[in-house]
C-alpha positions in Angstrom: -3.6 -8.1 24.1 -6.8 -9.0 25.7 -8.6 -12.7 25.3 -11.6 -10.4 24.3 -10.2 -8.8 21.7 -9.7 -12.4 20.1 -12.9 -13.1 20.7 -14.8 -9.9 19.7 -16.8 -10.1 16.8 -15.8 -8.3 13.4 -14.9 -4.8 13.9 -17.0 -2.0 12.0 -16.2 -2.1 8.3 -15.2 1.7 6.4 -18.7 2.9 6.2 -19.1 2.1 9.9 -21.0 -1.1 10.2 -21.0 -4.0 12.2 -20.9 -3.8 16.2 -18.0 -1.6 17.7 -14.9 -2.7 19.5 -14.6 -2.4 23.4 -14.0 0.8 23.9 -10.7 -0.1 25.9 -8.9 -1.6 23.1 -8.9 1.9 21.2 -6.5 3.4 23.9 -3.4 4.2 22.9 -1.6 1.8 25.6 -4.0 -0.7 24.2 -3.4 -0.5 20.4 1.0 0.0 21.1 0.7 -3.9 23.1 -1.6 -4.8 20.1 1.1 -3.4 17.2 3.6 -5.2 18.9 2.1 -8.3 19.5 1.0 -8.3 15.8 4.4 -7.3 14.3 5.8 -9.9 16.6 3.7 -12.7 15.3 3.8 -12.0 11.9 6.6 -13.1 12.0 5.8 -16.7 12.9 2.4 -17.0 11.5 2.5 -14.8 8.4 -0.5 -12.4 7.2 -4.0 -14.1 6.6 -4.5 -14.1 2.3 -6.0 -11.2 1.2 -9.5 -11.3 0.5 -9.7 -8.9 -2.3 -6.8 -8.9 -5.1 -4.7 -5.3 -5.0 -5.9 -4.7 -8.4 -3.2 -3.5 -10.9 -0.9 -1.1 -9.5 1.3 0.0 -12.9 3.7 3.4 -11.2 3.8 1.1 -7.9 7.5 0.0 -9.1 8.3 3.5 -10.1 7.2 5.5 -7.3 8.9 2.8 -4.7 12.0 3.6 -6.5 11.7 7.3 -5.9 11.0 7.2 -2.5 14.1 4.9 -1.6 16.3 7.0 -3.5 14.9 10.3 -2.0 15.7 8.2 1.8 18.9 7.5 0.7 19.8 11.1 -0.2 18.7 12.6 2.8 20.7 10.2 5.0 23.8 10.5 2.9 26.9 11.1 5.3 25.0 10.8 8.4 25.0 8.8 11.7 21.3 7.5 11.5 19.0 7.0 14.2 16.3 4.4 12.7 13.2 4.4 14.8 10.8 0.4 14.8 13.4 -0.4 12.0 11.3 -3.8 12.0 13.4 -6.4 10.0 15.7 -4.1 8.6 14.9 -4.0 4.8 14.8 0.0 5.4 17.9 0.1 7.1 20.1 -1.6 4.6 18.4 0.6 1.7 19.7 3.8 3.5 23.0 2.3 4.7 24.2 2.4 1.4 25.0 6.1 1.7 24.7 6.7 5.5 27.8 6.8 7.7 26.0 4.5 10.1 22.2 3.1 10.8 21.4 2.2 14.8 18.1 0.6 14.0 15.9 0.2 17.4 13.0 -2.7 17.2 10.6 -3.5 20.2 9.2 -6.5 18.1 11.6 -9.1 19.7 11.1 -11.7 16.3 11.5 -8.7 14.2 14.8 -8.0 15.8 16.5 -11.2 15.4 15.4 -11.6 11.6 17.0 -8.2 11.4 19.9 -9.0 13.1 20.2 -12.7 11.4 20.1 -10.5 7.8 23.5 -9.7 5.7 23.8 -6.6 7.4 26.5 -4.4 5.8 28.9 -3.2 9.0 27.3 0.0 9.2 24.3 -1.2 10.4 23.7 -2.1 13.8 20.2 -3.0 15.8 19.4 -2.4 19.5 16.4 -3.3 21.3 14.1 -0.1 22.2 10.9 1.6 22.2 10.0 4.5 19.7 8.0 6.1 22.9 11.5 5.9 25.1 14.6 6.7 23.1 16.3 8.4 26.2 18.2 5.7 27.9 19.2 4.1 24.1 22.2 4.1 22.8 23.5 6.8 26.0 26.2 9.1 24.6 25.6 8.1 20.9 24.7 11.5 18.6 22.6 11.3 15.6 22.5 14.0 12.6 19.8 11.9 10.6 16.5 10.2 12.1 14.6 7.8 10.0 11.6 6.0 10.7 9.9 4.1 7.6 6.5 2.3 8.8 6.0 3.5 12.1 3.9 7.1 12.0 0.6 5.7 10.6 0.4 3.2 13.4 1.2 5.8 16.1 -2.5 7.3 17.7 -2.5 10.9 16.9 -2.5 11.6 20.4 1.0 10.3 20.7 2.6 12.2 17.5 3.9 15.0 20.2 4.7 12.8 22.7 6.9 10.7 20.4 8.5 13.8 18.3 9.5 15.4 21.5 11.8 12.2 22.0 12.9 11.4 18.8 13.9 15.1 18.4 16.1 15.1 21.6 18.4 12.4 20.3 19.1 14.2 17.3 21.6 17.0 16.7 20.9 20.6 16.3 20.2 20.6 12.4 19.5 17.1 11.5 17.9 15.6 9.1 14.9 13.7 9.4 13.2 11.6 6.7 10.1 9.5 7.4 8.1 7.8 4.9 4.9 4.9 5.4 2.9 2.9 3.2 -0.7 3.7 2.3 -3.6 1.7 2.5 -5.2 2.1 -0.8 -6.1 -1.0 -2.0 -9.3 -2.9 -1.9 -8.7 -5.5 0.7 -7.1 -2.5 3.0 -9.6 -0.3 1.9 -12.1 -3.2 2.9 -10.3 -3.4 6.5 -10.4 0.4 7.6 -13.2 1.6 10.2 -13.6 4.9 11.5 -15.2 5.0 15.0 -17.4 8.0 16.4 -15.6 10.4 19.0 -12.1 9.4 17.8 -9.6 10.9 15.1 -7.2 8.1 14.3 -8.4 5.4 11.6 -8.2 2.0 12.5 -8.0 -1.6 10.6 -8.4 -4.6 11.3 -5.3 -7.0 10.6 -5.5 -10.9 10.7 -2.7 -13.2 11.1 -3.0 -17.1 9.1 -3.8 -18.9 12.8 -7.6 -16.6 13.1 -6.2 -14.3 15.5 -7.1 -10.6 14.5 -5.7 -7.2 15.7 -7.1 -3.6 15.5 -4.6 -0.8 14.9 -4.2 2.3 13.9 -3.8 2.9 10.5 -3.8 6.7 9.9 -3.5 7.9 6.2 -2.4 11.6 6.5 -3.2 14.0 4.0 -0.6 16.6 2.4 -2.1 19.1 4.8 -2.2 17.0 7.7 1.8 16.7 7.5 2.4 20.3 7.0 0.4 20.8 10.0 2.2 18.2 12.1 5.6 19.3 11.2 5.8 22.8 10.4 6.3 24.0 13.8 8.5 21.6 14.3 10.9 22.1 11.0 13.0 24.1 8.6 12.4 23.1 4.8 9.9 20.5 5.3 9.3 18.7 1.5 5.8 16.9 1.2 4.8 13.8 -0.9 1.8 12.2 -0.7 1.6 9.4 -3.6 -0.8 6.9 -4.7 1.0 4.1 -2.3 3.5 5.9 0.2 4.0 9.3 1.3 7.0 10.8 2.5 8.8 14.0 4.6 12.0 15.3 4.8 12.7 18.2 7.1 15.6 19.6 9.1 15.6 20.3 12.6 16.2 24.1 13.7 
């Protein structure tokens, strides 16, 4: 990440005020080095306190619970193929019913939390990039691909570039569940800024030692997902709830 990036004033807020980041930073090269540096040193510095309490949050519980269990059943029997599986709280949740998880991290502090976990044996972590999966794992086959947290940081303009990937390491008629938080409450709500001439939304993260981050942080609608993955699918299944959303689909 760019020194002026740390030293930028404070990005636009959600109705668009405030001065506007440099222009470079928006690029999608740009905010990947910026998501990796952030995940990367979140895990040393930890996120800043948020500014505005969550508020209550009372099917929060409940609708968590449905979304890991609906993960779980999609990967059931499979040899998984776990894109930015992060420290690998998602990985152990669907190893419970998966034949095996390859989880693949480009966050190097991510990776060896995930690695340093109690790992059940079916679970195994490689460093990788979500953007290059070719050269991973060579001669490894994968009937399910998961990827929990990763799609609304990706810039629009890369969904096709990293589908097309992702898609080639997975077997004729896999399954493919993907599933992402959304930023509904106040202090995210508070951190969101659209800029003019660009699709994706962005949000400004900061870590405890001052230094701040813009990434993308796209919230897709119901639509937006059928129109992303139609083409791409058989059976696609839609959710979009009040704090994830979620898609399972099978490839043709």
């Amino acid at each position: 990440m760019s020194d002026q990036m740390h030293d930028r004033g404070p990005a636009p807020d959600s109705l668009g005020r405030g001065p506007a980041p440099d222009s470079r930073d928006l690029e999608p090269e740009s905010l990947h080095r910026a998501t990796i540096e952030y995940y990367n040193l979140r895990q040393v510095h930890g996120d800043m306190p948020h500014r505005i309490p969550r508020g209550p949050a009372p099917d929060l519980p409940a609708e968590q619970a449905r979304m890991v269990r609906e993960s779980q059943e999609a990967m059931r029997g499979r040899r998984v193929l776990e894109v930015a599986s992060g420290t690998g709280s998602a990985s152990r949740e669907i190893a419970e019913t998966a034949m095996s998880v390859t989880g693949i991290e480009i966050a190097l502090n991510m990776l060896d939390l995930a690695a340093a976990n109690d790992n059940p044996s079916n679970v195994s972590y490689l460093a990788g990039d979500a953007f290059d999966l070719g050269s991973i794992a060579p001669g490894r086959r994968f009937d399910g691909g998961f990827a929990a947290g990763f799609l609304h940081t990706c810039p629009a303009s890369r969904y096709a570039e990293f589908l097309h990937g992702f898609h080639a390491r997975l077997e004729q008629g896999a399954v493919v569940f993907m599933r992402s938080s959304r930023p509904t409450s106040p202090d995210a709500v508070s951190r969101l800024f659209m800029v003019e001439g660009r699709t994706d939304q962005f949000m400004t993260r900061q870590l405890s030692d001052g230094s701040e981050y813009i990434m993308v942080e796209n919230d897709p609608t119901e639509e937006d997902l059928q129109r992303i993955f139609e083409p791409l699918s058989n059976n696609l299944m839609v959710h979009v709830g009040n704090y994830w959303w979620w898609i399972r689909y099978e490839l043709p």
